[in-house]
N, C-alpha and C positions, 0 to 999 in steps of 0.2 A: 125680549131678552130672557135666558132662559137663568133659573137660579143656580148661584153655583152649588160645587156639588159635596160643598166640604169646607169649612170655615176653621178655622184657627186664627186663634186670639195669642199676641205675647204682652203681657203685660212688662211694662219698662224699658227704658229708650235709651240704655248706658250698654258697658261693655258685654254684662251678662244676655241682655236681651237681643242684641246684635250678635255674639256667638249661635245662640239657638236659632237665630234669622239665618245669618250667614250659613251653617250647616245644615239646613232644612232640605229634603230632597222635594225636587217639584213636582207637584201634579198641578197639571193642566189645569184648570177651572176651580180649583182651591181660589177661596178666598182669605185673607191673612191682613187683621185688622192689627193695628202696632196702637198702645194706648199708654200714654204716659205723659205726666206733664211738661214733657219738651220732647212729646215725640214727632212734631214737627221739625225736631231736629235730631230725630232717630239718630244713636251713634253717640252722643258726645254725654250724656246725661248730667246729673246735677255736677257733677266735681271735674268736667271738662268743657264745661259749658261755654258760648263765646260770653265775653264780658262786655260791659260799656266802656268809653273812653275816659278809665280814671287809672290815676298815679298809678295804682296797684292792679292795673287788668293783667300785664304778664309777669308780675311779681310772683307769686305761688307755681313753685314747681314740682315737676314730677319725684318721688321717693328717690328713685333708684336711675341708673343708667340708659340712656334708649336701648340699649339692644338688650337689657336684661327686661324692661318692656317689650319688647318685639323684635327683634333683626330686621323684621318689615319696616317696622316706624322708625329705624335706625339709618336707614337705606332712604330714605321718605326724606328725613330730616337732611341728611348727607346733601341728599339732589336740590333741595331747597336752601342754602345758604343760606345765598347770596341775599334772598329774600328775607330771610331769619333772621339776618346780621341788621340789616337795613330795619326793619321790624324795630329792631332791641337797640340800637343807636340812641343813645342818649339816654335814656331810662335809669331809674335809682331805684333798687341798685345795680351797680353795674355788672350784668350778669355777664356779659361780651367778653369783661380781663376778668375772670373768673374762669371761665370756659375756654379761655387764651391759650392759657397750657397743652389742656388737650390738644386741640385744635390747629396748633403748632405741629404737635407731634402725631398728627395726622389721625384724630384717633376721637370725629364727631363723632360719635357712633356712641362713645363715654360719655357723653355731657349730660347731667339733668335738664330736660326741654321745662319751658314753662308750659305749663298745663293745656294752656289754650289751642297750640298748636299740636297736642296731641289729640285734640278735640276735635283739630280739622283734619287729621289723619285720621281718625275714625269716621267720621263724616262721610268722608270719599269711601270709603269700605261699604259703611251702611249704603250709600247711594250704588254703591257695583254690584252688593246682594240684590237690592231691590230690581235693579235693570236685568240682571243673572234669572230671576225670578220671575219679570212682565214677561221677557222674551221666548219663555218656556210654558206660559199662558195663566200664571199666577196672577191674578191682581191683588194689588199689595195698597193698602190704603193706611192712613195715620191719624190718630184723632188727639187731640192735648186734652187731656181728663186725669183724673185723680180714679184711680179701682178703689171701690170700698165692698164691695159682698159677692161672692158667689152661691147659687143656688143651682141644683140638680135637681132636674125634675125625675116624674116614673117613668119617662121612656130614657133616662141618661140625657137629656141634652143640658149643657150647660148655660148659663145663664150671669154674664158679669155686670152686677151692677156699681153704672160710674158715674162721675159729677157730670157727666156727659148723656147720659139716657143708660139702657141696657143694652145688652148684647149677646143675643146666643150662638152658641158655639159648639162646634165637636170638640176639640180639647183645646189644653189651654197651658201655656209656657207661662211660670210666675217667676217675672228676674227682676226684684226690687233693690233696692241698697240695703246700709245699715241700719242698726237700730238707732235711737235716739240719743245724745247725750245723754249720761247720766247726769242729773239736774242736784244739783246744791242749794239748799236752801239761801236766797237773797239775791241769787243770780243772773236774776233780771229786772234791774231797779236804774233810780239812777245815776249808779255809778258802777254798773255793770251790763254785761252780757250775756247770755245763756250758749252762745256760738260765736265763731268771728261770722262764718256765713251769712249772708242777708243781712248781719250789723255793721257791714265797713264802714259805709258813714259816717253812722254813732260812733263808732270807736275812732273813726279820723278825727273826728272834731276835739276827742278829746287829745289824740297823741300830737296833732297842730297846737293844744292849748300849752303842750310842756308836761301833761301831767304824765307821770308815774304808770305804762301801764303790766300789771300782774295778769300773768293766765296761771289757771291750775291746771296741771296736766305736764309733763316733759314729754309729748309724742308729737304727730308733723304737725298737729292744728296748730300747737304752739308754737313751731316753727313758722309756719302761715303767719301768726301772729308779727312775728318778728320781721319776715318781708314786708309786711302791710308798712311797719313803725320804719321802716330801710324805703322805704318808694315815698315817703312823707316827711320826712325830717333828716338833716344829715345826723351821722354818726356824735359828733358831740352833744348833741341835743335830744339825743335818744336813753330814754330811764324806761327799763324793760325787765322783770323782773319773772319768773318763772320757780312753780312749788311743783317737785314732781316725787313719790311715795321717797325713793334711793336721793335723791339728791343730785340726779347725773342727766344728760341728753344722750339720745341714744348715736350709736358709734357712727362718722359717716361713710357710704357707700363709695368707696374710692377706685377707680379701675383702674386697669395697668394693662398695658401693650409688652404682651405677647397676652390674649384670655388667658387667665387659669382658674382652673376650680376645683374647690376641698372635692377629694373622693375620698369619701366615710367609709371604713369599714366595719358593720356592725354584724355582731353574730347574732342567734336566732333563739328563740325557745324562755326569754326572759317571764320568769313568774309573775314581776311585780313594775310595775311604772319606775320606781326607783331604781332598781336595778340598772332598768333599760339607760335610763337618765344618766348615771353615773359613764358607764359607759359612752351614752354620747359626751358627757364632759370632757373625758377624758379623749377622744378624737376634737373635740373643736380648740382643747391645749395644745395636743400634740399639733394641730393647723397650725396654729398662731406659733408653736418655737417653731416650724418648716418657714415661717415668712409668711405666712398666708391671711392678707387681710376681711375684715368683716362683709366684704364685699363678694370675693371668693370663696368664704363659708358657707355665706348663709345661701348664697347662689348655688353651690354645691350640695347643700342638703334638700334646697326644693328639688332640685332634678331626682337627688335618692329617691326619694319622699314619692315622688311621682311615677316612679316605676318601681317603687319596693314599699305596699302598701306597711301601714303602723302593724296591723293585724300579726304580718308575717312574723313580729319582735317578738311582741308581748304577746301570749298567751292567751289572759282574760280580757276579753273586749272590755269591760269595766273598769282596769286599770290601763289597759289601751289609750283610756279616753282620757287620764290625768297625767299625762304626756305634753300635750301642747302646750298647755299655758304655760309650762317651765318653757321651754323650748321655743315660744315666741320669747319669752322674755330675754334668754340668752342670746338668739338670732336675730335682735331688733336691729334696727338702720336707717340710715335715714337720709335727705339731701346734703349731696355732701357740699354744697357751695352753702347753705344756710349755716347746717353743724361747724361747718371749719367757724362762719364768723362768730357764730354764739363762743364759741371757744374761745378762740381769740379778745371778743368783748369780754369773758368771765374774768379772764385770766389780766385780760388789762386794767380790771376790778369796773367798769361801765356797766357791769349789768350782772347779775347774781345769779344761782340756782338754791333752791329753799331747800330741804330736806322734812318731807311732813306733807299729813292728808290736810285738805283743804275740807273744812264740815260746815263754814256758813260764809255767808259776807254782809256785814253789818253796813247800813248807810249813812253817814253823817250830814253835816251842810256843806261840802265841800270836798268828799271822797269818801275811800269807802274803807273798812278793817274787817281784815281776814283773819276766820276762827282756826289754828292750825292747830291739828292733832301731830306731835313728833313722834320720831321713832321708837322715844321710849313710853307711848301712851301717856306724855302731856299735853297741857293746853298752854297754845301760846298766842298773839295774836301781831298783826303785822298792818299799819296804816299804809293805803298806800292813794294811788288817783284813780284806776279805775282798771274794773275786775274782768278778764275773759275768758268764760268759761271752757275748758279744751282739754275735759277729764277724760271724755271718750264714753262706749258704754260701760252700763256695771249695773247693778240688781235696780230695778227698778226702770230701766229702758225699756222703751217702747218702741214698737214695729208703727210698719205702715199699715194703715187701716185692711189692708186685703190680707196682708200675713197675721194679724190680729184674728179676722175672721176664719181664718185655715185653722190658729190654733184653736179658737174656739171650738171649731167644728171637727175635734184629733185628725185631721187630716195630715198633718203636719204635729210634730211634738218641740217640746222643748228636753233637750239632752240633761239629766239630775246632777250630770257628774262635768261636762263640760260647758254648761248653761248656753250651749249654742244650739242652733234648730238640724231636726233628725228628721230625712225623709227615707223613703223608700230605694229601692236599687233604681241607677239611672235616672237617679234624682223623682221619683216617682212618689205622689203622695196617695195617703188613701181614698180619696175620689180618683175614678178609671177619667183615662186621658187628659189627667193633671201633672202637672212636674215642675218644682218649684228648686232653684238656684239662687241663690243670694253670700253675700261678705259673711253673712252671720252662720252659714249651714256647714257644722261641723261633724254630720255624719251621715253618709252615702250609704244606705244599705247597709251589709255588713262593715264599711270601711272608712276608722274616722280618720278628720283631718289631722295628718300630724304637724303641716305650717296652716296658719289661717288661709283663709281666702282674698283675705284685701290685698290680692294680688293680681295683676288681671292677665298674664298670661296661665297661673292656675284653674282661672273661672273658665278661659277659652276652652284650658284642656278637661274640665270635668262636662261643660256644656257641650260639647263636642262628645266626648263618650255616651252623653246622655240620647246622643243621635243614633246610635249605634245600633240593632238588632241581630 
């Protein structure tokens, strides 16, 4: 058997790593080895992953709308009901007269899917790259390992080493996920958690016990949150408390039959990040007195966004880059079947929103008390039964051991002004036939992101440019 003639590595087995599979051009006798801890199920990665059969396996659902996911996966889901319906029969909570609405008015296509079965849409993708790929004389092989180091030797060949053995290679696709929770001091004791992820369990046992439980954070994990305590206890039995900086959850993503979307008009040549800012203000008011809901907005500005790079606005690449963090914060959103209940619960007084940073969590013999910082730089403190951590990142977040080794190695940087990671054009880092994509990568070359990336028809379309020559 003769060796092949050209090896390629992708590191990671989610959406990002399956775009650079998917848009790969074949050659013949390439070899292309897929390494990631569920890359035996290449396609779905950690936050689609299939679940075990517990209360909450399709309780967590997607952000946004299927077809603001995909048209594909909207079309997918459409064909599949019958099955979907039958699936979700009986389950708490009841996602089925939630999505009724729509559904009635002919219009699956809106619905927040639960995650899982986006997982198996992706799935079947990764599996038709893969066959698109044997058939064209690719062999395509998958290994489940953890990447932790690259090395370059003096002739260029690459080298990844994984909890699996090593592996050399001609180049190399790195499409990891996010960075790490930002971690609280106390967070992980017992009367807390540092993630809901890999803690459902623990945190089941205690939301069956009656207890009280607090996330810090107002974004989707604590939303997650609140489906896990909805799939486990009924509505009067549920004590659910959430401390987010403002006080508020974010807006939800509601669609409407006929599509529509904000078309921004923004002018050109702005000196300073403010400026620009002001300006988009002032276009996402004028949306909202037109009728135009948050759904339609912020839909409408990734499309801008995607064909009308930041750079073109602002001037100084430097204040270019202090653009987005206003800009997600305005544009934020979220599942609108969870948002509508949390709402609904606040307002029926079942369950609070805090106002104030969350800075420690203290343990007693029977639950736990949260150090809160308020608005006005006090301290105040809040008992409650048990703590879930759902801040998200922030200073002090860590990568995964391979993008760890990138930055070591300035392959890769970390952005001063947008603390997110900076590669090269075409996602290209400073090791030749490297290229690295991920949620956290906020500047492309000369061109940063003006919405994040924890979006994955974004990630499709940068990884897809990245293919480009």
């Amino acid at each position: 058997m003769t060796a092949p003639t050209r090896r390629h590595v992708i590191v990671g087995d989610g959406i990002t790593a399956l775009a650079f599979l998917d848009t790969r051009t074949a050659r013949a006798g390439e070899d292309i080895i897929l390494i990631g801890r569920n890359a035996s199920e290449f396609g779905r990665g950690q936050a689609y992953a299939k679940g075990d059969e517990t209360p909450w396996r399709y309780a967590y659902l997607l952000n946004s709308p299927a077809d603001d996911i995909d048209p594909a996966f909207a079309h997918w889901l459409s064909d599949r009901w019958d099955l979907v319906a039958d699936t979700m029969r009986g389950r708490a909570p009841d996602w089925l007269s939630a999505a009724a609405p729509l559904v009635e008015r002919g219009d699956v296509y809106g619905v927040n899917a639960p995650r899982e079965f986006y997982g198996d849409y992706m799935r079947e993708q990764a599996l038709a790259a893969i066959a698109r790929l044997t058939a064209a004389g690719v062999t395509v092989q998958a290994v489940d390992a953890d990447a932790q180091q690259l090395r370059t030797g003096t002739d260029g060949t690459l080298t990844l080493m994984t909890s699996a053995g090593s592996y050399d290679c001609d180049s190399l696709d790195v499409a990891p996920g996010g960075p790490s929770t930002l971690r609280i001091p106390g967070d992980d004791g017992a009367f807390a958690a540092p993630s809901v992820f890999g803690h459902e369990h623990r945190i089941a046992d205690h939301i069956r016990a009656g207890r009280e439980i607090f996330c810090i954070g107002g974004n989707a994990a604590m939303l997650d949150v609140l489906r896990l305590c909805q799939s486990l206890v009924t509505e009067d039995a549920l004590r659910f408390v959430a401390c987010a900086p403002d006080g508020e959850v974010p807006a939800p993503l509601i669609p409407r039959l006929p599509r529509r979307f904000t078309k921004p008009t923004l002018s050109r040549g702005h000196g300073t990040a403010e400026s620009f800012l002001a300006e988009i203000w002032r276009e996402i008011e004028m949306a909202k007195r037109g009728g135009d809901e948050m759904r339609e907005i912020r839909a409408g500005f990734r499309a801008h966004f995607l064909e009308n790079p930041l750079e073109g606005y602002v001037t100084d690449p430097a204040e270019a880059r202090r653009v987005p963090s206003k800009l997600r914060f305005w544009l934020r959103g979220g599942t609108r079947d969870t948002i509508l209940d949390m709402m609904r619960l606040v307002n029926a007084g079942k369950t609070r929103v805090i106002a104030g940073a969350v800075r420690a969590v203290e343990h007693g013999s029977d639950g736990a008390r949260v150090i809160i910082e308020d608005r006005a730089g006090g301290e105040q403190s809040y008992d409650t039964g048990f703590v879930v951590n759902c801040a998200g990142a922030g200073p002090g977040s860590r990568y995964d051991p391979l993008t760890e080794d990138l930055l070591a190695q300035d392959a890769i940087s970390i952005c001063p002004i947008s603390r997110g990671i900076a590669v090269g054009e075409r996602c290209q880092t400073a090791i030749a036939g490297v290229r690295y994509l991920s949620p956290s990568t906020t500047v492309i070359g000369t061109e940063s992101m003006a919405m994040p990336l924890y979006d994955a028809h974004m990630l499709r379309t940068y990884a897809a440019r990245a293919q480009q020559t």
